[in-house]
N, C-alpha and C positions, 0 to 999 in steps of 0.2 A: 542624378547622384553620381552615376560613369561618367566621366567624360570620354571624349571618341578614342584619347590615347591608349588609354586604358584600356576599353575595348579591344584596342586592336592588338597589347599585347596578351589579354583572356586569349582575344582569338589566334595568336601567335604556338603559346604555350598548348593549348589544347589540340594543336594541331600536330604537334611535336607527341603528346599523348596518344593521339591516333596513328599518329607513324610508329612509334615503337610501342604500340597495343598495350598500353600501363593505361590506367586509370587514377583520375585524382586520388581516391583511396589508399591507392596501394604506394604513390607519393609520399603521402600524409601517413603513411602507418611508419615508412622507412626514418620518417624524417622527425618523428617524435623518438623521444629518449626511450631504451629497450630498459626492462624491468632488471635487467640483469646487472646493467650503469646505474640504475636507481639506486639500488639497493646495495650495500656493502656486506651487510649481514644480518643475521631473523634467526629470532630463537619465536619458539611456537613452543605453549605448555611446560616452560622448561627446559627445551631441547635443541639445543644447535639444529637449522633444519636449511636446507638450498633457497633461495629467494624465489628461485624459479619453478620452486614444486608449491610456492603458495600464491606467488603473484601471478598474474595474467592481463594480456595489452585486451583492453575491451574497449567499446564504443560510447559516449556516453555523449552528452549536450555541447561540451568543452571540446571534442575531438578523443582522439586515443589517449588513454589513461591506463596506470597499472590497477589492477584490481583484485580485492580478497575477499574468495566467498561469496562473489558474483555468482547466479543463477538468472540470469533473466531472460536468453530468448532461452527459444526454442530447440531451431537445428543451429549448433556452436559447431564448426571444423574445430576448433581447439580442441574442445573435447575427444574430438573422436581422433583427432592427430597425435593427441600426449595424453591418453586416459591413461596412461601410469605414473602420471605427477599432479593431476587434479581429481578432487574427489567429485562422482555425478554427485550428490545430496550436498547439502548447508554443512560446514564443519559446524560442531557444537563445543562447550564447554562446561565442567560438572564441576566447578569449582571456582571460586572469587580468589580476587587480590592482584599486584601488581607484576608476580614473578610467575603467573599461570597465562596471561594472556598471549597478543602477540607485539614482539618487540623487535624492532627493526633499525638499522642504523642507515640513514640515508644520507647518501651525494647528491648534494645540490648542484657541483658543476657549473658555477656561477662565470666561468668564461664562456658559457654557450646561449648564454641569455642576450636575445636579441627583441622579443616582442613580450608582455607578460601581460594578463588583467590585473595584475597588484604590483605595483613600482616597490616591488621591495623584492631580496632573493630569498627561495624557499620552495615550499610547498604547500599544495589548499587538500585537503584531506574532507571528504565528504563521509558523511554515515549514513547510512539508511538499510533497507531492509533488504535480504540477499534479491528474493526475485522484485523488488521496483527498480524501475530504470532509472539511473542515477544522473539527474536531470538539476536545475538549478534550486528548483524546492527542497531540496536533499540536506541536512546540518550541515555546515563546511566550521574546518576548523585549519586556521593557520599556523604551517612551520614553520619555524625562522631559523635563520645558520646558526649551530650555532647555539644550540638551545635545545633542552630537553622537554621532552612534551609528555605530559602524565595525564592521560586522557581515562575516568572513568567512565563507565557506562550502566546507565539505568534502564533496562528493558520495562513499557509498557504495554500489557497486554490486553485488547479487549475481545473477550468470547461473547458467544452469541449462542443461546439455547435452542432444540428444536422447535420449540412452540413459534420461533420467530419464523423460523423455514415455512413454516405450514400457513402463514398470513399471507393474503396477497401482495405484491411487488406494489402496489398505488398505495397500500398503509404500508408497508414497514422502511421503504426507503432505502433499501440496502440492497448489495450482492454478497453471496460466499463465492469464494473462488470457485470452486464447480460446478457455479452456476452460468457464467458467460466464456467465451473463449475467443481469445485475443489475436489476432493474426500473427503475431511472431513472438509475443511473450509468452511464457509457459504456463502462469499462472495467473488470474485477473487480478488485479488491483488498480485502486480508482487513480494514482498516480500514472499507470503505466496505458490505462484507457486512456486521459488524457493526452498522452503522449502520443499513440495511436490516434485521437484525434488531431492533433496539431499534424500526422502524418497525409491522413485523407485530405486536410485541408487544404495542405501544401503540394497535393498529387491534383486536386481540383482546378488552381491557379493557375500552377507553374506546369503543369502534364508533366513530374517527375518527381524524383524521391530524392533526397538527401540519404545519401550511405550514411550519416549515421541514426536513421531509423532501421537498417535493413542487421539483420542477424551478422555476426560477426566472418561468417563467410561471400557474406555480400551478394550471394548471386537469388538472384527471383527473377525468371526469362518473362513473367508475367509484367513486372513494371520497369519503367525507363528509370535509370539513375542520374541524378541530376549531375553535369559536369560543371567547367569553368564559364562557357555559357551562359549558362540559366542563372549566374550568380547577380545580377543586376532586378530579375524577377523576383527571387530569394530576398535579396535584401530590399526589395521593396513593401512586402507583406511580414518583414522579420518583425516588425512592434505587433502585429497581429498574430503572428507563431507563441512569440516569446510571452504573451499577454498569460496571466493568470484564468482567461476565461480564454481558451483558443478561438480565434476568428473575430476577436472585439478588439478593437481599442481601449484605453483608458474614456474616452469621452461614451466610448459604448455602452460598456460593462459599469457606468455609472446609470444610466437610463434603462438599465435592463434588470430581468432577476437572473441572478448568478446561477444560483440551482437549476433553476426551472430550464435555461438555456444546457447546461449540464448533461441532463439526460434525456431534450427534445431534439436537441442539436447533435452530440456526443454518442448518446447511449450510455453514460456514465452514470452509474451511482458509487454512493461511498459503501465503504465496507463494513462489512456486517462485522464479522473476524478481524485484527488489524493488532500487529506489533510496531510499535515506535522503541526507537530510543532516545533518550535524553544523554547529552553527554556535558561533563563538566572537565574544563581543562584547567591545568596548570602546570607552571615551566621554571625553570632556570636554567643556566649559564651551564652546559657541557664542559666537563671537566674528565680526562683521562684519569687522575688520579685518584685511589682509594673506590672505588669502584667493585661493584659484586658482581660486576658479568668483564670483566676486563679480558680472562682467559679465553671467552666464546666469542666477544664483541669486535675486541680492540687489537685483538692477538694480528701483527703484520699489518695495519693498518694506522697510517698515520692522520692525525686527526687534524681538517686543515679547513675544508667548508660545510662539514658534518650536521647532521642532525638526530639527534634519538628520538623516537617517538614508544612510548609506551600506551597500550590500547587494552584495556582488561574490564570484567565487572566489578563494578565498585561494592558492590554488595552479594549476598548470599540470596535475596530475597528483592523478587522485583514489584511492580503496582501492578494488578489484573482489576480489571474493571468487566461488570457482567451484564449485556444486553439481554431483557428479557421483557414479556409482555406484564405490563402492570396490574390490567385484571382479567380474567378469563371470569367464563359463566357463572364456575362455582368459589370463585372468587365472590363476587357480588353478590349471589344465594348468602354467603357463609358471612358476606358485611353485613346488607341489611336485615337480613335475620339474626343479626345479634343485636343490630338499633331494634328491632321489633320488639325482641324477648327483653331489651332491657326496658322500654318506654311503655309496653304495653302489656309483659308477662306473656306472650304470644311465642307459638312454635308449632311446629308441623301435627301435632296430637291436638292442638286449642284450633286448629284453622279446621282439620276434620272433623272434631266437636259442633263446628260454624255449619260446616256446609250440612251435616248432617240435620241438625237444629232448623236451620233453613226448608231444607226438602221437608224434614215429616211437619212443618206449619202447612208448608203449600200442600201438600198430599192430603191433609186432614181438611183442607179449604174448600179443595176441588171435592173431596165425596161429599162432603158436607151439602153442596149445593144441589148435587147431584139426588141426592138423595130428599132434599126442600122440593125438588121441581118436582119428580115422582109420584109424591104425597104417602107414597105405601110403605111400610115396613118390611118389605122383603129384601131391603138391602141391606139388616139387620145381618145377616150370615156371613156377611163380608167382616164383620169382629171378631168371627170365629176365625175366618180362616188369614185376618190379620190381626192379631190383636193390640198390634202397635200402634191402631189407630181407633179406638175406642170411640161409639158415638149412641146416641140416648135419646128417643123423642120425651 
């Protein structure tokens, strides 16, 4: 797939990394676009607010991206470097509509495009959930110069009741987040396992990590970080990273069970608890003029390769869907004893009636014989001191 040239300028360049002690990462952080050139302007809730108190350069599948609302490892140096421009929790929002969410005007910058995954100029805008790692499975929605983007969003919820906690893990098929713990994400989720898997796999192979599995501070003195090197090893196992079933091919993951490899392979189950959102876009043509955010947006800014994107809840009211056990004990008690009382007039007073009915036949059966084998009448005093069982020679 290398050929030796090639090779030899990987091994050229990385050697140049080791001489001035910089790491591919920190190449590739300088050399992606800062949040600050992203973004021209961000109104949040209504509010004129800095690009840089909402955005942040994070790691994801694609390389460094800017990101809002990210929570997903664990130990973040951002955090702990600028905790007075990003909040530790999920921002929330208590209100629907287009001029409460978050609205941003972006620089596309189209004289700096030199390699792109979509031959057009813009940006790809992923959604998903604050702590999953924002990987290719993730909603992507396309920016184009140029053009305003009216993105609603539809939160689905699915809960999961205690009764399902208390079932063992081989019936109910699921995890809650507090129930497994992830090496570097904060919280489990079955996307973010996956990902953790494609990481072990690739530490299996190749004996090293790709920086953008590792926390956004990058350092773990426990494993090797994969350099310019290993990139020939990397892309040789990448249809097997990048696979919807990690560690299969396409020819694999058809002759296999998807699940079952899942959580034998993985350790992965789906979630028990789980937010989606569905998002619906629509756009036209960027127009400075006649505009209701012109004074916050537009003010000192000339409009040349721009884009607007608008991100809000489209509704007041989202979908919750509810995980829960279909029948329990007295679930079934309370079905088929109502098929009973209705096909037979039958209920817990008519079945004690039975059993009762029962016993004093047999009871009267057995002294009865008892008292034939004997011949004598002296078991006559057993009527006094039962009278429930009456007997007469």
């Amino acid at each position: 797939m290398f050929k030796g040239e090639e090779m030899q300028r990987f091994t050229r360049l990385q050697k140049i990394f080791d001489k001035k002690k910089i790491t591919a990462e920190e190449v590739l952080r300088k050399l992606s676009p800062s949040c600050e050139m992203m973004f021209a302007k961000c109104l949040w809730k209504g509010l004129s607010v800095k690009c840089s108190h909402l955005f942040q350069q994070t790691k994801t599948s694609e390389g460094f991206c800017c990101t809002f609302n990210s929570h997903v490892f664990k130990n973040t140096s951002i955090y702990e470097k600028t905790a007075h421009k990003y909040s530790s929790t999920p921002q929330r929002l208590s209100t629907c509509g287009s001029t409460t969410g978050l609205i941003t005007l972006i620089n596309n910058d189209v004289e700096d495009y030199y390699a792109a995954y979509v031959p057009s100029f813009g940006h790809r805008i992923r959604i998903s959930n604050p702590y999953q790692y924002s990987d290719w499975n993730a909603m992507n929605i396309l920016i184009a110069t140029r053009r305003v983007h009216i993105v609603a969003i539809t939160p689905q919820y699915t809960a999961a009741s205690e009764e399902i906690r208390e079932l063992p893990l081989s019936e109910r098929q699921c995890l809650y987040p507090d129930e497994k713990d992830l090496i570097y994400f904060k919280i489990y989720n079955f996307r973010s396992c996956l990902v953790e898997c494609r990481m072990n796999i690739t530490r299996e192979i190749c004996k090293c990590t790709p920086h953008n599995y590792l926390p956004d501070n990058g350092r773990d003195p426990s494993v090797k970080v994969c350099n310019l090197l290993d990139i020939p090893r990397l892309a040789k196992i990448n249809g097997k990273i990048r696979s919807s079933v990690p560690g299969l091919n396409g020819k694999e993951i058809l002759g296999s069970m998807s699940e079952k490899y899942y959580k034998d392979q993985c350790g992965c189950y789906p979630d028990c608890t789980l937010t989606l959102y569905q998002a619906k876009d629509s756009s036209y043509t960027l127009l400075r003029n006649n505009s209701l955010y012109s004074p916050y947006l537009y003010n000192g800014i000339g409009i040349k390769d721009h884009s607007l994107m608008k991100i809000y809840f489209g509704n007041s009211a989202g979908v919750k869907s509810r995980r829960q056990r279909t029948y329990t004990w007295y679930n079934l008690l309370a079905f088929y004893g109502g098929i009973l009382g209705i096909l037979m007039g039958c209920s817990i007073v008519c079945l004690t009636q039975i059993v009762y009915y029962v016993l004093k036949r047999i009871m009267i059966y057995i002294m009865g014989c008892k008292i034939e084998k004997n011949g004598k009448k002296g078991f006559l005093p057993y009527t006094k001191k039962y009278p429930l069982f009456p007997y007469t020679e």
